[in-house]
CHARMM-style PDB file with segment names, atoms N, HN, CA, C and O in Angstrom:
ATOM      1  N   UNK     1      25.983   5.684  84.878  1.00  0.00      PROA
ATOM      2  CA  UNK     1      26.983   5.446  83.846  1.00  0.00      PROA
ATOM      3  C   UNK     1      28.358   5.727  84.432  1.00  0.00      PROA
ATOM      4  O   UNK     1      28.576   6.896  84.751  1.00  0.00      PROA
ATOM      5  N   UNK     2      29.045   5.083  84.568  1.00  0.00      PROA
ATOM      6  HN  UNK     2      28.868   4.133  84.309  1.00  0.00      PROA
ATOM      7  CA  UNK     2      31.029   5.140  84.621  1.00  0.00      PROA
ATOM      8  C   UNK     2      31.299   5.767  83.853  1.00  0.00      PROA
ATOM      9  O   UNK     2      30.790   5.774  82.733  1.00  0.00      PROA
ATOM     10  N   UNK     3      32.481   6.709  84.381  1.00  0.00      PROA
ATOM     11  HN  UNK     3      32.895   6.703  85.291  1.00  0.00      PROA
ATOM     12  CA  UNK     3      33.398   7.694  83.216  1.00  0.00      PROA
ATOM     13  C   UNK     3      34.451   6.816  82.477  1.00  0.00      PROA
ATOM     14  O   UNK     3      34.556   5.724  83.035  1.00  0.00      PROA
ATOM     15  N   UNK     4      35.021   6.914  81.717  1.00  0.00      PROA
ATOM     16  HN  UNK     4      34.937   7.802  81.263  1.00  0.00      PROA
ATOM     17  CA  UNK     4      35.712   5.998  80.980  1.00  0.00      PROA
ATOM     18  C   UNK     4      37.436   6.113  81.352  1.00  0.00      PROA
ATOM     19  O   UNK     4      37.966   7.224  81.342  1.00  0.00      PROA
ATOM     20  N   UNK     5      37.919   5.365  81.547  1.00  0.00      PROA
ATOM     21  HN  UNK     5      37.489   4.462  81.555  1.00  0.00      PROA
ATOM     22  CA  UNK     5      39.703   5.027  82.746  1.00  0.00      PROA
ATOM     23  C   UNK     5      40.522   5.800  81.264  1.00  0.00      PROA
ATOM     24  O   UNK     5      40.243   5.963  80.077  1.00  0.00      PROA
ATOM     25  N   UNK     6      41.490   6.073  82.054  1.00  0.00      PROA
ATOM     26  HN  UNK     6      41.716   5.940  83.019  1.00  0.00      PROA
ATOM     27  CA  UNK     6      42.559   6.367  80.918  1.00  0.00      PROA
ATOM     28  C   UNK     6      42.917   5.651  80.079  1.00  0.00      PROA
ATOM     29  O   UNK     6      43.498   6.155  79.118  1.00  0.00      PROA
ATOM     30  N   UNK     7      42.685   4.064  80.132  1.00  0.00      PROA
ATOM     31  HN  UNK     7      42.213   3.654  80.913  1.00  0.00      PROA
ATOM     32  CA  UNK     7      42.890   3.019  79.381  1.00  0.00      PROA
ATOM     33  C   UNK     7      41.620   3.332  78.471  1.00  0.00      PROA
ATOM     34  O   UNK     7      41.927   4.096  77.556  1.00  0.00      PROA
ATOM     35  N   UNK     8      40.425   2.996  78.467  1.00  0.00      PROA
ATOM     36  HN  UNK     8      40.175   2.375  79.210  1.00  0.00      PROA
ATOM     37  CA  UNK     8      39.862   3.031  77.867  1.00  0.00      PROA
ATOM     38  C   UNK     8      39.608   3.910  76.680  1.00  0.00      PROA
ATOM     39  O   UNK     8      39.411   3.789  75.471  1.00  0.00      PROA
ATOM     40  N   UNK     9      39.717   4.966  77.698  1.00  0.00      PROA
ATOM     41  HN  UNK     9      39.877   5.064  78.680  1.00  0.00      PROA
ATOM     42  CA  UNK     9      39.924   6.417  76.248  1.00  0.00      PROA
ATOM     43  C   UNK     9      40.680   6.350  75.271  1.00  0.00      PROA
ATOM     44  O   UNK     9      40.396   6.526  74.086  1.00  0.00      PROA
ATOM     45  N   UNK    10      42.272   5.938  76.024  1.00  0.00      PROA
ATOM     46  HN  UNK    10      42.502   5.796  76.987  1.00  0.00      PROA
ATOM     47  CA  UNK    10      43.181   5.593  75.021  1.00  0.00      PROA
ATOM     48  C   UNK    10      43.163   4.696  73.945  1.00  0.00      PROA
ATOM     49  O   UNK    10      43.820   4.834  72.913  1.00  0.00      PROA
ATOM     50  N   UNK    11      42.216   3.556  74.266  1.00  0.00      PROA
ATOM     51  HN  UNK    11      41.682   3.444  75.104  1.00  0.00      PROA
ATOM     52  CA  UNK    11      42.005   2.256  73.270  1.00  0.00      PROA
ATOM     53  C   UNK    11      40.616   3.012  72.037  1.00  0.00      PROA
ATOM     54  O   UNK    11      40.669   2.581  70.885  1.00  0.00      PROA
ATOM     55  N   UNK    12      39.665   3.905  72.314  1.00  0.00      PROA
ATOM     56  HN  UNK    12      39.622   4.255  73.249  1.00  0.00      PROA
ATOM     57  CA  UNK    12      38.932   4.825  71.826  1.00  0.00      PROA
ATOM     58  C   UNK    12      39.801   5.909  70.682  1.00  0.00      PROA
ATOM     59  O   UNK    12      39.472   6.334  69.574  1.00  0.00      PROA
ATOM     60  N   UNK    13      41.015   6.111  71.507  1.00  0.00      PROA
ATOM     61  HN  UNK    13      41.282   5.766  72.406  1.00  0.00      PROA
ATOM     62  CA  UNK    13      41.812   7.260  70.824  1.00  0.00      PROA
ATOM     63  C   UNK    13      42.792   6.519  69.606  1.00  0.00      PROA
ATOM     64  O   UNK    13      43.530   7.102  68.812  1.00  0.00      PROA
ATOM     65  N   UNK    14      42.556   5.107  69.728  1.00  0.00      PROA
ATOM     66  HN  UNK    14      41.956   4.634  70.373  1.00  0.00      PROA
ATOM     67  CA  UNK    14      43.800   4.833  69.175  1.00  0.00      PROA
ATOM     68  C   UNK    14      42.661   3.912  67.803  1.00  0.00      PROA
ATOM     69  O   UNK    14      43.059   3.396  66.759  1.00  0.00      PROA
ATOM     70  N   UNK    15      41.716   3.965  68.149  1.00  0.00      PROA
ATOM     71  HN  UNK    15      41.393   4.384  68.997  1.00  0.00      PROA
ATOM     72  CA  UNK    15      41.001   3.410  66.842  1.00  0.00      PROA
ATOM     73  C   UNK    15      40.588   4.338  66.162  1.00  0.00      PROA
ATOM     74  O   UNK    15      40.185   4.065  65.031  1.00  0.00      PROA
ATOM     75  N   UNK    16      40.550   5.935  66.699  1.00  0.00      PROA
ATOM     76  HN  UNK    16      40.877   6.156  67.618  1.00  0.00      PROA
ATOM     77  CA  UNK    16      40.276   6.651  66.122  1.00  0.00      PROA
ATOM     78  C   UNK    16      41.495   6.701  65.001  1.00  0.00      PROA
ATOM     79  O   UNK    16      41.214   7.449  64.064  1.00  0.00      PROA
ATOM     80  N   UNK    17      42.597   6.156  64.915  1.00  0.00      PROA
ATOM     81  HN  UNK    17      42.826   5.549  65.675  1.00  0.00      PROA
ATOM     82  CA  UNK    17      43.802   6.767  64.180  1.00  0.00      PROA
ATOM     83  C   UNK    17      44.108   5.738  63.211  1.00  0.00      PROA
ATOM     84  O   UNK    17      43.996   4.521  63.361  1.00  0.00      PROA
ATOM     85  N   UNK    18      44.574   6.481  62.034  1.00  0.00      PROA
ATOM     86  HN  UNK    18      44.666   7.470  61.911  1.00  0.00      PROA
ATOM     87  CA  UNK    18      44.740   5.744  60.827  1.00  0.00      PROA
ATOM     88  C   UNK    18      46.758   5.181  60.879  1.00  0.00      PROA
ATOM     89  O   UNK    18      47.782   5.774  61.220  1.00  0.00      PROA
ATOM     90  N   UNK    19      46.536   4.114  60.467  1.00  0.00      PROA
ATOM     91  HN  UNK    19      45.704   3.633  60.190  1.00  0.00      PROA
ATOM     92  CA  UNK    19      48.079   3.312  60.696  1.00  0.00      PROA
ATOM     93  C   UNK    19      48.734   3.218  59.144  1.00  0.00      PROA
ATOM     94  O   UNK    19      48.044   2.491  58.430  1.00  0.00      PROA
ATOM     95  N   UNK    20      49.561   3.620  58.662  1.00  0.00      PROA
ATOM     96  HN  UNK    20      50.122   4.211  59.242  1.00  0.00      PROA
ATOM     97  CA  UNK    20      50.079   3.791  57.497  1.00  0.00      PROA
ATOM     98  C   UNK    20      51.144   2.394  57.296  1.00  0.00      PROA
ATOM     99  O   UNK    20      51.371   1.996  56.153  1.00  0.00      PROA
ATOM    100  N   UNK    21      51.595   1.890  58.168  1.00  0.00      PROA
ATOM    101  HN  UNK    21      51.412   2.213  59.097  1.00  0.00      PROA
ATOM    102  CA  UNK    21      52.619   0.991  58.331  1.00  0.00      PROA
ATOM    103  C   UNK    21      52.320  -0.339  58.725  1.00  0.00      PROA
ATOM    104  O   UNK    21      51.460  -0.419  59.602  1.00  0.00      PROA
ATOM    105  N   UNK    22      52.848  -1.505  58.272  1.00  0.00      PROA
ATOM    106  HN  UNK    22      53.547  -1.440  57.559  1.00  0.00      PROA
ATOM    107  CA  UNK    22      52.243  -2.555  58.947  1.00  0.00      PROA
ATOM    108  C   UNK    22      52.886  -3.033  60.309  1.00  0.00      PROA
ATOM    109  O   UNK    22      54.069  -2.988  60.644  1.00  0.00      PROA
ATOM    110  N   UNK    23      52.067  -3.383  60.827  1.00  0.00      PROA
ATOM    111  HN  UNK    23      51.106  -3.419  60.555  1.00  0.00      PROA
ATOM    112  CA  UNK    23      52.281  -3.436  62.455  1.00  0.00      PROA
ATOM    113  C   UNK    23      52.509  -1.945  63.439  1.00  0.00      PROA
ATOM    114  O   UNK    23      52.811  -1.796  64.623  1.00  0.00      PROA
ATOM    115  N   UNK    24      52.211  -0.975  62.337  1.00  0.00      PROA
ATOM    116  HN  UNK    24      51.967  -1.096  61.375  1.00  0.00      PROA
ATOM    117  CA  UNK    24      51.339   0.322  63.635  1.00  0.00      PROA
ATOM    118  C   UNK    24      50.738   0.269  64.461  1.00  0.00      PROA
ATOM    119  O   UNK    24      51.079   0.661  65.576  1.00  0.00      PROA
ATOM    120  N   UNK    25      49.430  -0.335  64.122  1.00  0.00      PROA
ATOM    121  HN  UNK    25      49.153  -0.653  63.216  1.00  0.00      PROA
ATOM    122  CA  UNK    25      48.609  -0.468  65.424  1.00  0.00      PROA
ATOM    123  C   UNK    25      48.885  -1.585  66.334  1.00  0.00      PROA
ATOM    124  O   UNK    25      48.375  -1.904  67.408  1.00  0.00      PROA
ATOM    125  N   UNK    26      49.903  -2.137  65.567  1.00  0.00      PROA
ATOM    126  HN  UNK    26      50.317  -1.878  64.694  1.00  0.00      PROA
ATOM    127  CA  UNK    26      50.275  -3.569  67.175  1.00  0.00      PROA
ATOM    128  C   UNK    26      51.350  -2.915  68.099  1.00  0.00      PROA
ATOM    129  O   UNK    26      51.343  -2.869  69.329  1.00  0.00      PROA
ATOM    130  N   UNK    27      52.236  -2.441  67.262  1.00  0.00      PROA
ATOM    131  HN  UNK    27      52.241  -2.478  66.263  1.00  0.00      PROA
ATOM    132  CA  UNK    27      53.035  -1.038  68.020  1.00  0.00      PROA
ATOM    133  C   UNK    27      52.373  -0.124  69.222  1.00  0.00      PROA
ATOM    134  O   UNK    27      52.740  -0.136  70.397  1.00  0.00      PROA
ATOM    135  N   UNK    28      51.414   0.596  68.711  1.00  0.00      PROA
ATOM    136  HN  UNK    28      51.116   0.606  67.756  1.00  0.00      PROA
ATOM    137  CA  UNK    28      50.517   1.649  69.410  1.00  0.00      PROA
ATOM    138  C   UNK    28      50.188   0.517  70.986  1.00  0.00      PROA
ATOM    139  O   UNK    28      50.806   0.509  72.051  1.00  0.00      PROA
ATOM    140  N   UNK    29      48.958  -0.351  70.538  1.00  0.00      PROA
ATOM    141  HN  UNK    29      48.455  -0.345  69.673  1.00  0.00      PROA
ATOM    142  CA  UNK    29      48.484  -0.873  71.400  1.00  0.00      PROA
ATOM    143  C   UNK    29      49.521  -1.926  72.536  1.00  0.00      PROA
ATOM    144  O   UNK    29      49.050  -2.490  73.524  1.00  0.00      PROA
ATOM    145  N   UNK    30      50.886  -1.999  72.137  1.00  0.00      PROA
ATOM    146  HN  UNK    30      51.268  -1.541  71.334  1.00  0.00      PROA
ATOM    147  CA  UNK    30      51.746  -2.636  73.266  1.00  0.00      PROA
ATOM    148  C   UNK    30      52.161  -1.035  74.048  1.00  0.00      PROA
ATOM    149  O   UNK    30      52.331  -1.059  75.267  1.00  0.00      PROA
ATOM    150  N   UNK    31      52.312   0.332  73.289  1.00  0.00      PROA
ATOM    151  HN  UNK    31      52.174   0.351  72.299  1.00  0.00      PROA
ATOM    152  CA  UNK    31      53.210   1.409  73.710  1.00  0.00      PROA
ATOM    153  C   UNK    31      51.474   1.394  74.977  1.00  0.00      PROA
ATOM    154  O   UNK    31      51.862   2.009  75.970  1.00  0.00      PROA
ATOM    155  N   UNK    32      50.347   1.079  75.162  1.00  0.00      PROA
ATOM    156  HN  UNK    32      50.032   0.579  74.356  1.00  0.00      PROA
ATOM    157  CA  UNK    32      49.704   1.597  76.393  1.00  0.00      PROA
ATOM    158  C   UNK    32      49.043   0.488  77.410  1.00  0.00      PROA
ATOM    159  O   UNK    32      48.124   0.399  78.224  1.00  0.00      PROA
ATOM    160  N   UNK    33      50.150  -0.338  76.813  1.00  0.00      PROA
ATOM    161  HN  UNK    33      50.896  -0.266  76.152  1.00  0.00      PROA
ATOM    162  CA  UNK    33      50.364  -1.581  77.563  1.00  0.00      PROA
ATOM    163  C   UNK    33      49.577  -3.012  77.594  1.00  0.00      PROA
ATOM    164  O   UNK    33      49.543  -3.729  78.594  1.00  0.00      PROA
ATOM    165  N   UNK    34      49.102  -3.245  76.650  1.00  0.00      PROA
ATOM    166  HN  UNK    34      49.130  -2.663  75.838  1.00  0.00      PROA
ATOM    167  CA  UNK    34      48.264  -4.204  76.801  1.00  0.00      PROA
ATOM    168  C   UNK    34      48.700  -5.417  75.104  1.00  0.00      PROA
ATOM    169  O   UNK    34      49.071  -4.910  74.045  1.00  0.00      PROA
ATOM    170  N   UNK    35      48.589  -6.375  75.223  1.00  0.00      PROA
ATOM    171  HN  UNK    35      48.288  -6.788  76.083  1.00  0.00      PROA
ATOM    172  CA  UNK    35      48.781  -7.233  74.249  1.00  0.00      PROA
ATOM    173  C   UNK    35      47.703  -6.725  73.516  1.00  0.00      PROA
ATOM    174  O   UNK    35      46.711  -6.053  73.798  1.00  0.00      PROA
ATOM    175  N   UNK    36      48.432  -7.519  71.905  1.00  0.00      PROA
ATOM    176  HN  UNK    36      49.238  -8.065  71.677  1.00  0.00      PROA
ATOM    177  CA  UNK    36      46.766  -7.602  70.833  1.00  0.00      PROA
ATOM    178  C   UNK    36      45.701  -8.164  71.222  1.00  0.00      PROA
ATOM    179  O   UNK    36      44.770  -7.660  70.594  1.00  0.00      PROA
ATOM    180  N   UNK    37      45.292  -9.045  72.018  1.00  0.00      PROA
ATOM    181  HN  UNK    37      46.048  -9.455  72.529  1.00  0.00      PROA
ATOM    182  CA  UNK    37      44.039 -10.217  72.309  1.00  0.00      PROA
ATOM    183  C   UNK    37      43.659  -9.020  73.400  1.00  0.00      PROA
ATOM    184  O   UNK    37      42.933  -8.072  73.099  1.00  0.00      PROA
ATOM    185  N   UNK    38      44.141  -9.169  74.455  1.00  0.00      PROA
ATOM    186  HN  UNK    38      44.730  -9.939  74.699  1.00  0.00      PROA
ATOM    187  CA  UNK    38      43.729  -8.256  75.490  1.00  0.00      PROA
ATOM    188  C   UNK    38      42.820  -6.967  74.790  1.00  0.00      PROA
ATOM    189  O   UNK    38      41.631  -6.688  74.946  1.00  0.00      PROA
ATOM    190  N   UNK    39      43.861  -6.313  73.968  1.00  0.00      PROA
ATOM    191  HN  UNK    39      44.827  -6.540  73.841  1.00  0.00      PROA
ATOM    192  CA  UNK    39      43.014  -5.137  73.532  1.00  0.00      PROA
ATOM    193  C   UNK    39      41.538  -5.228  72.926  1.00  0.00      PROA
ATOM    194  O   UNK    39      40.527  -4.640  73.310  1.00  0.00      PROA
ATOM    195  N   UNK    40      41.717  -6.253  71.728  1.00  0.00      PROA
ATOM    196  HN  UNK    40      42.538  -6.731  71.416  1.00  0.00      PROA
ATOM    197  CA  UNK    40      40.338  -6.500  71.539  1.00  0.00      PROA
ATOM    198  C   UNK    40      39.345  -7.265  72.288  1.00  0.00      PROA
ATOM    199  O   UNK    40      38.214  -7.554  71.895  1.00  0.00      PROA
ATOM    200  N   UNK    41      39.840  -7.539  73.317  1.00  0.00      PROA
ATOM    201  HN  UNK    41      40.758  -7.305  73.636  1.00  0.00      PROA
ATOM    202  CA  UNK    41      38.986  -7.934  73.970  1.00  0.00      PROA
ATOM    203  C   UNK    41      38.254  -6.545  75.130  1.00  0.00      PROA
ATOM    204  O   UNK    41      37.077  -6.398  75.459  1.00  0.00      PROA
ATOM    205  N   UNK    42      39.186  -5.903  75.428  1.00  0.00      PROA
ATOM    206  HN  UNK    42      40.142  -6.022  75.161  1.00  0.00      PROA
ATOM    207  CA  UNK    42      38.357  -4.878  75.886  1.00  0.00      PROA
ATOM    208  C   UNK    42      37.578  -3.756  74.860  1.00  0.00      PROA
ATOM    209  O   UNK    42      36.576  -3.063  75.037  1.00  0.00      PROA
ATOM    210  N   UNK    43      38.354  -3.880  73.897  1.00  0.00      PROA
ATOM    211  HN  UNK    43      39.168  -4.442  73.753  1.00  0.00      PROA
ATOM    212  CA  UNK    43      37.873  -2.703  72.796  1.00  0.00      PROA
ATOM    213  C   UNK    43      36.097  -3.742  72.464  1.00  0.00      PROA
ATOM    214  O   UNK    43      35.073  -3.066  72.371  1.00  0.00      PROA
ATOM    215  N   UNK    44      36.049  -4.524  72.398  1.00  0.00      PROA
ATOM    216  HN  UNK    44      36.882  -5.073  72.474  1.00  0.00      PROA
ATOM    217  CA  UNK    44      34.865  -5.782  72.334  1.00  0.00      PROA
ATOM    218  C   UNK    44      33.671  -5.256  73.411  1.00  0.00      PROA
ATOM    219  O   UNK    44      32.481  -5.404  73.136  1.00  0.00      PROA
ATOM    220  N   UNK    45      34.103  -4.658  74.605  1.00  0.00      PROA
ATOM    221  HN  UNK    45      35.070  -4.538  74.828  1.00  0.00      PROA
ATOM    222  CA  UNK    45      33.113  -4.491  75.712  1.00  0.00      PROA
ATOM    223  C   UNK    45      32.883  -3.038  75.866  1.00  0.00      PROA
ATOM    224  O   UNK    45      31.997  -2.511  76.540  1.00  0.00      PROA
ATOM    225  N   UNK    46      33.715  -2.507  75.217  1.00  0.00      PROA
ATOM    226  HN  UNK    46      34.435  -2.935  74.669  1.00  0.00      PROA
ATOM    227  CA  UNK    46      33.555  -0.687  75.444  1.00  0.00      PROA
ATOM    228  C   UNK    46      32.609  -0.347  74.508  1.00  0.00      PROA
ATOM    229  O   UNK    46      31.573   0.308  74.623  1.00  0.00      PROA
ATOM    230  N   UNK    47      33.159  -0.935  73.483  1.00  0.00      PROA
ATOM    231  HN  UNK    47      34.001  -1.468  73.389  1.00  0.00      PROA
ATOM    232  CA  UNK    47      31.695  -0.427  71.966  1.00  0.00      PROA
ATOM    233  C   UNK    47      30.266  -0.517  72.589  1.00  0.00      PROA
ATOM    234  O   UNK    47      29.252   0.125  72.313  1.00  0.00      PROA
ATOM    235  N   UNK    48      30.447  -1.348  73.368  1.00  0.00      PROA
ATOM    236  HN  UNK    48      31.270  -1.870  73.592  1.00  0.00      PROA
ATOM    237  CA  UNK    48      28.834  -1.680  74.096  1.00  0.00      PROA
ATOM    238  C   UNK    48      28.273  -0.788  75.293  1.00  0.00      PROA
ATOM    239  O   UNK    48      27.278  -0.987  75.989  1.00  0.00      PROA
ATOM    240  N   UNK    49      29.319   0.388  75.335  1.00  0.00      PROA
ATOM    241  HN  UNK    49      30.128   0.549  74.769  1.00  0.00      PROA
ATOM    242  CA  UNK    49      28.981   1.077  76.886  1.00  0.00      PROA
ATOM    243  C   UNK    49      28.441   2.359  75.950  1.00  0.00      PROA
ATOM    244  O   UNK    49      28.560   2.659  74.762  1.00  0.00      PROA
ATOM    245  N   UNK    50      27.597   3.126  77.446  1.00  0.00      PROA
ATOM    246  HN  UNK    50      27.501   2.882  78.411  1.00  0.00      PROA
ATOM    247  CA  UNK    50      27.094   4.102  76.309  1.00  0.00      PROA
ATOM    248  C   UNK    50      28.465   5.473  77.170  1.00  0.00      PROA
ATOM    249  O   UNK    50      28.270   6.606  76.730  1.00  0.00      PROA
ATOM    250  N   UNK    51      28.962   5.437  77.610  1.00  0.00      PROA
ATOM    251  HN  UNK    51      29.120   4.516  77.968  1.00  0.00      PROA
ATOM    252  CA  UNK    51      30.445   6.397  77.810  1.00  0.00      PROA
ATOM    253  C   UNK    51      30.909   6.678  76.799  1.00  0.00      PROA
ATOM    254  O   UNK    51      30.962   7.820  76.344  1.00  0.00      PROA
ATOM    255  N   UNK    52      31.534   5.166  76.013  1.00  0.00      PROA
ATOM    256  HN  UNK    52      31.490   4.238  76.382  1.00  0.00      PROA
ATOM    257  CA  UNK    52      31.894   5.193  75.234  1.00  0.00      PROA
ATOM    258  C   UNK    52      32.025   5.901  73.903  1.00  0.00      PROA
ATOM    259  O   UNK    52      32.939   6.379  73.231  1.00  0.00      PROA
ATOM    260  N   UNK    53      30.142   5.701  73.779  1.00  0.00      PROA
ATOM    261  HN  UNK    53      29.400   5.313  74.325  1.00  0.00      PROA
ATOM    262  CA  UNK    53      29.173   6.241  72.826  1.00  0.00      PROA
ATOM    263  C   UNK    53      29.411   8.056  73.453  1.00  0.00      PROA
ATOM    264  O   UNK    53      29.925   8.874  72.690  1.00  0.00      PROA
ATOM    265  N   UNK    54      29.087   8.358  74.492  1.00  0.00      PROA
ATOM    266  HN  UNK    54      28.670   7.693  75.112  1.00  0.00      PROA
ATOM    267  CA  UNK    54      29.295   9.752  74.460  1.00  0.00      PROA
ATOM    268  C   UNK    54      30.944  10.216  74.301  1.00  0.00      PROA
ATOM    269  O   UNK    54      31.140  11.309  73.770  1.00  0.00      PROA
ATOM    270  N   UNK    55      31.847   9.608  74.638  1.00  0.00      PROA
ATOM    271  HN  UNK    55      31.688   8.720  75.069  1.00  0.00      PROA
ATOM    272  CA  UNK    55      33.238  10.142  74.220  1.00  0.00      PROA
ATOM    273  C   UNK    55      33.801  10.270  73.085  1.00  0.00      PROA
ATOM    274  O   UNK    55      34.759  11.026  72.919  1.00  0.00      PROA
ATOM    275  N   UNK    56      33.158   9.376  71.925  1.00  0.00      PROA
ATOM    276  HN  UNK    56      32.380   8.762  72.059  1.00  0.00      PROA
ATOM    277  CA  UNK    56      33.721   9.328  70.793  1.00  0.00      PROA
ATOM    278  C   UNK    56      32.561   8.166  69.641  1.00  0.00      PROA
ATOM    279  O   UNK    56      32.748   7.027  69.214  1.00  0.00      PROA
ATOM    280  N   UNK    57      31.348   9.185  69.467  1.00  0.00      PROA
ATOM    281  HN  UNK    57      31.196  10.111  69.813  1.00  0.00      PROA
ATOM    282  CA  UNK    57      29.934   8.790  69.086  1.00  0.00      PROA
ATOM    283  C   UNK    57      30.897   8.067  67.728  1.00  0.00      PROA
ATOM    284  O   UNK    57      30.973   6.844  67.608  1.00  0.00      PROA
ATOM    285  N   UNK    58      31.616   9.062  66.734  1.00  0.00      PROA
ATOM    286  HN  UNK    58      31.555  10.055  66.832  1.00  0.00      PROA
ATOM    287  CA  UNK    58      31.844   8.511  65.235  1.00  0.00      PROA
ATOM    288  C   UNK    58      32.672   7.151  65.554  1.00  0.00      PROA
ATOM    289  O   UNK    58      32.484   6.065  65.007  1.00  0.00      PROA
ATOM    290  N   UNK    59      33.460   7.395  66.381  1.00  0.00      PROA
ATOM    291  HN  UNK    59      33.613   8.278  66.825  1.00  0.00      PROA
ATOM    292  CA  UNK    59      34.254   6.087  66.298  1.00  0.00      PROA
ATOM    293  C   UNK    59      33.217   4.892  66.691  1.00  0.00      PROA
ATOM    294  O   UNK    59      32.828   4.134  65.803  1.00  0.00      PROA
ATOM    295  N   UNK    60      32.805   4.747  67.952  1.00  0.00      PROA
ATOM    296  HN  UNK    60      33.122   5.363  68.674  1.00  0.00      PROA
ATOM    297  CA  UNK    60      31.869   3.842  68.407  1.00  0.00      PROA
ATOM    298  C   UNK    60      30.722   3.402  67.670  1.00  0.00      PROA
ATOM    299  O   UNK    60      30.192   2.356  68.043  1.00  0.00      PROA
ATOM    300  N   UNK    61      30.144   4.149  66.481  1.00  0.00      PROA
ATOM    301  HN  UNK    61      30.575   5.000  66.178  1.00  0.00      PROA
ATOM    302  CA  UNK    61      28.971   3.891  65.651  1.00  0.00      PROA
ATOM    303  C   UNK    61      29.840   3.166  64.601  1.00  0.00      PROA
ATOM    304  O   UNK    61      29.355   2.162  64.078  1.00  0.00      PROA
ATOM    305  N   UNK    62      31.163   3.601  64.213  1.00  0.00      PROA
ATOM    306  HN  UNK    62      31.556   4.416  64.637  1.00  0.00      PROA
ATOM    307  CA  UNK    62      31.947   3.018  63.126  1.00  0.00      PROA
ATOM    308  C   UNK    62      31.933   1.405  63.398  1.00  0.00      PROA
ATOM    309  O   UNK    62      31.532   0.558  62.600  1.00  0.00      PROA
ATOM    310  N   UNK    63      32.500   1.156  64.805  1.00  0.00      PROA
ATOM    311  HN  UNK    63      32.825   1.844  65.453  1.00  0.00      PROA
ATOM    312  CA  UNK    63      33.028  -0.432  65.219  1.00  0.00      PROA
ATOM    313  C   UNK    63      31.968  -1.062  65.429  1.00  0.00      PROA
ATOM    314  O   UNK    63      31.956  -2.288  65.327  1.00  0.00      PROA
ATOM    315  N   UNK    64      30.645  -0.215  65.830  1.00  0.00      PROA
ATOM    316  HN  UNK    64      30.655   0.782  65.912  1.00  0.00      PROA
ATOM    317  CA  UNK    64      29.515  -1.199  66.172  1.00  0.00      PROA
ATOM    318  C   UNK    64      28.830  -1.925  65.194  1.00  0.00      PROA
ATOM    319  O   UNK    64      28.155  -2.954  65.184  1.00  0.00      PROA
ATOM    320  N   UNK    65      29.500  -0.408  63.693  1.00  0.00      PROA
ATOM    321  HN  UNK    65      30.049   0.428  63.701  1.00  0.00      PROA
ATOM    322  CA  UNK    65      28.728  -1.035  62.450  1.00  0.00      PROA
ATOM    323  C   UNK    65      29.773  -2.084  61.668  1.00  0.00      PROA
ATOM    324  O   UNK    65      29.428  -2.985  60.904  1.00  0.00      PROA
ATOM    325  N   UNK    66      30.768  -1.829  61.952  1.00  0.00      PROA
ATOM    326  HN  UNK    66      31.048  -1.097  62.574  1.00  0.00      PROA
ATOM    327  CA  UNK    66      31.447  -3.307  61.538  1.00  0.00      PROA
ATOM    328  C   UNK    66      31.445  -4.402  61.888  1.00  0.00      PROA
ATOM    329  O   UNK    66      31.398  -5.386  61.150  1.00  0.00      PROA
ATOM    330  N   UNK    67      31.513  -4.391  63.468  1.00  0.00      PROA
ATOM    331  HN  UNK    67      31.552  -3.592  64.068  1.00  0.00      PROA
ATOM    332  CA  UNK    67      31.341  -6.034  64.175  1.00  0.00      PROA
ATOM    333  C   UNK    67      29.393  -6.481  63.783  1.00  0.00      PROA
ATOM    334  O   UNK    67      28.970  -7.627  63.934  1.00  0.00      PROA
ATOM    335  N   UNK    68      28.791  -5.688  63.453  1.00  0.00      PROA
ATOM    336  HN  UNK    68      29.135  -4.757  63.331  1.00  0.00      PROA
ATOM    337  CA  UNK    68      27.764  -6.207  63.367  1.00  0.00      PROA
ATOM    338  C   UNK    68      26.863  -6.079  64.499  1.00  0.00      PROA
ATOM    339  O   UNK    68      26.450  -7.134  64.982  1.00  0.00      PROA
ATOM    340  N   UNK    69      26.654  -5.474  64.781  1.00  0.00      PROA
ATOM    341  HN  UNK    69      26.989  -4.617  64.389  1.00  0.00      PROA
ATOM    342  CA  UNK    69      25.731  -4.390  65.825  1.00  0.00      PROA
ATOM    343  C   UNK    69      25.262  -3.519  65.994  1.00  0.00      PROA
ATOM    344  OT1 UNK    69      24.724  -3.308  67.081  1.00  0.00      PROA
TER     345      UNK     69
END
C-alpha cells in the first residue's frame, strides 16, 4: 500500500470540511492548486485506495456511499 502525498491528504482534508459560502470549496480546492475537474478527478481514484480508507475511514465511507459504491 502507498502512503498518501500531501496532495492527497489535503483533497481528504478538504472534503472533510463543511463550506458555508458559495464557491468555498472552489476557493479551497484552487488555494492547493488544482482546478475543479482535476480535483474530482483525483478525489474519484483516492476513494478507491485503501490509504485513503485508513487516513480518514468517515470521510471515505461517506463519498463511497454517495457516488455509489
Amino acid at each position: 500500500m502507498d502512503p498518501l502525498t500531501g496532495q492527497q491528504r489535503a483533497i481528504l482534508d478538504l472534503e472533510a470540511r463543511w463550506f458555508a459560502t458559495t464557491g468555498g470549496k472552489e476557493q479551497a480546492i484552487q488555494q492547493i492548486g488544482l482546478t475543479p475537474v482535476r480535483y474530482y478527478q483525483l478525489l474519484n481514484r483516492l476513494i478507491d485506495s485503501e490509504a485513503a480508507l485508513l487516513y480518514n475511514a468517515t470521510v471515505v465511507n461517506r463519498l463511497r456511499r454517495v457516488s455509489g459504491r
